[in-house]
N, C-alpha and C positions, 0 to 999 in steps of 0.2 A: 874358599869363602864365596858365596851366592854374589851377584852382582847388586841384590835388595839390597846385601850388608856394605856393599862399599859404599853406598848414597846414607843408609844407613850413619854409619861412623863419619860421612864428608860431613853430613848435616847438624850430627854434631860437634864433629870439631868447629868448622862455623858459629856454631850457635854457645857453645862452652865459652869460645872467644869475645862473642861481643858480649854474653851477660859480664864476663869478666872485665872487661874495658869498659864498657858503659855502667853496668851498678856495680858489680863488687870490690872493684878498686877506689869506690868511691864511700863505700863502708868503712868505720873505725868502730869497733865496738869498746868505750872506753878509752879509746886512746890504743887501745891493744891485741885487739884481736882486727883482723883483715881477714874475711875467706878470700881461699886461693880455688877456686871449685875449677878450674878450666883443669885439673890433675885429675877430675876426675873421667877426662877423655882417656889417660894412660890405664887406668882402676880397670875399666869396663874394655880395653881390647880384649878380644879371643886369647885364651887361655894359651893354648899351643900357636900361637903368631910367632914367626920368626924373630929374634931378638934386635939382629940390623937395623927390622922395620920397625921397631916399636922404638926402639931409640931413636933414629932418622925423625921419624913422629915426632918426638917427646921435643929433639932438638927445634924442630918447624913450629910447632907450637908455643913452646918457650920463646924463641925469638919473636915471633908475632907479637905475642903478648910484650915484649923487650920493645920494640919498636913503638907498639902506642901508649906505650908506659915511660917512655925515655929511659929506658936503664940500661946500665951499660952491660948487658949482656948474663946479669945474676939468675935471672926465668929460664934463660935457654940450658943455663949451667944447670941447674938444680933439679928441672924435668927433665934433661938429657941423662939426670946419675940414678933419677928414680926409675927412668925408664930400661936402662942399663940393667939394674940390680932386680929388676921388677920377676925376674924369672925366678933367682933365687930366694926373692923373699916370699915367692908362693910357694914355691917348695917348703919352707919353714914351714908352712900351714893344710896344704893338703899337697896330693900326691899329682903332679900336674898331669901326668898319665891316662888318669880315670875321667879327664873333663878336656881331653886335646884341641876340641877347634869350640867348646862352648862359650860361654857369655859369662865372665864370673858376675853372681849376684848372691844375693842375700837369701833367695828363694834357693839355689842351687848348692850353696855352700854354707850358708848359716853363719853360726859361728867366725867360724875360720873366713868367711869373707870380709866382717866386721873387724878381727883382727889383721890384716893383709892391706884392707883399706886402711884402716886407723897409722900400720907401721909405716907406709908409704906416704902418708899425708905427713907424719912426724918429723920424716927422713928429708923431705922436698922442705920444710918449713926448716930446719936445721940448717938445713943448707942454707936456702934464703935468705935469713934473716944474719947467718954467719959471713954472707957475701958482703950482703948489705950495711952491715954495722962496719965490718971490716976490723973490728979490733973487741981484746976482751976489759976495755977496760968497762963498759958500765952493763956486766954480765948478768948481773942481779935483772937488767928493764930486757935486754934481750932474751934471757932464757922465759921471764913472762910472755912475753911476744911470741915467742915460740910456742910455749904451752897452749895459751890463748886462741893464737890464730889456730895451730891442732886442729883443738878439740872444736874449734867455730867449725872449720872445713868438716871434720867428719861427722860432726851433726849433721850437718847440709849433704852431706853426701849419704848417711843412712835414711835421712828422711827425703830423699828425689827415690830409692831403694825404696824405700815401704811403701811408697806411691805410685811404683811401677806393677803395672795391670798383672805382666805376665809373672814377673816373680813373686807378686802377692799369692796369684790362683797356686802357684808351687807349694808356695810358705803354709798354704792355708792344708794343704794336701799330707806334708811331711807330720805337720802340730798334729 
């Protein structure tokens, strides 16, 4: 990786972080949905990134986010599992082989990027919301919560995607 790309990715982990502390944690959509978009610093690492580092990531991020959130530690848990599994669930979707040090996007992958982000935002909001609640008894308002928050997060996460210059000019190239 270029040394652009490390200031690249610092800038936005940085900036993932504070939109998420300063406006998105202060979103309810209904009482029910919260974006978590600071996961989408995990979404967007380099395809072929060592797995150590993308976890080690996931965990620094999560805590960050844990620390000006007061929570006892459910962010660091539940990006640290997305970021873990985050290899294998690209493999469910395409062949990590053919895209090793790329930038997964929507322009690049299409489809398959849309489902990869979507099961990772799912996966991290499961989690979260299962930390959080801590218990099943009122399952019916957390599995809403879960759904909710989702599908809020990957909205926001397909639409920062279809606003992005470079994978647009791709997108527009592959149609």
């Amino acid at each position: 990786m270029q040394k652009s790309n490390y200031i690249k990715y610092a800038v936005l982990f940085i900036l993932l972080i504070l939109l998420q502390v300063l406006i998105f944690n202060r979103i309810s959509f209904l009482g029910y949905a919260t974006p978590f978009l600071y996961i989408y610093f995990i979404i967007k690492l380099p395809i072929g990134l060592n797995r150590g580092v993308v976890t080690v990531l996931g965990f620094v991020m999560g805590f960050i986010i844990d620390i000006f959130c007061n929570t006892p530690g459910i962010n660091a848990a539940a990006t640290t599992t997305i970021a873990f599994f985050r290899d294998w669930i690209q493999n469910l979707f395409f062949m990590r082989e053919d895209y090793a040090e790329q930038e997964p996007g929507i322009g690049l992958l299409g489809l398959a990027f849309m489902k990869y982000a979507v099961l990772l935002t799912f996966i991290h909001h499961l989690l979260l919301s299962l930390f959080e609640s801590f218990t099943f008894f009122n399952i019916r308002l957390v599995l809403l919560r879960i759904f909710c928050s989702s599908i809020l997060t990957s909205l926001l996460i397909l639409a920062i995607e279809g606003f992005s210059k470079k994978d647009k000019k791709t997108w527009q190239k592959t149609t």
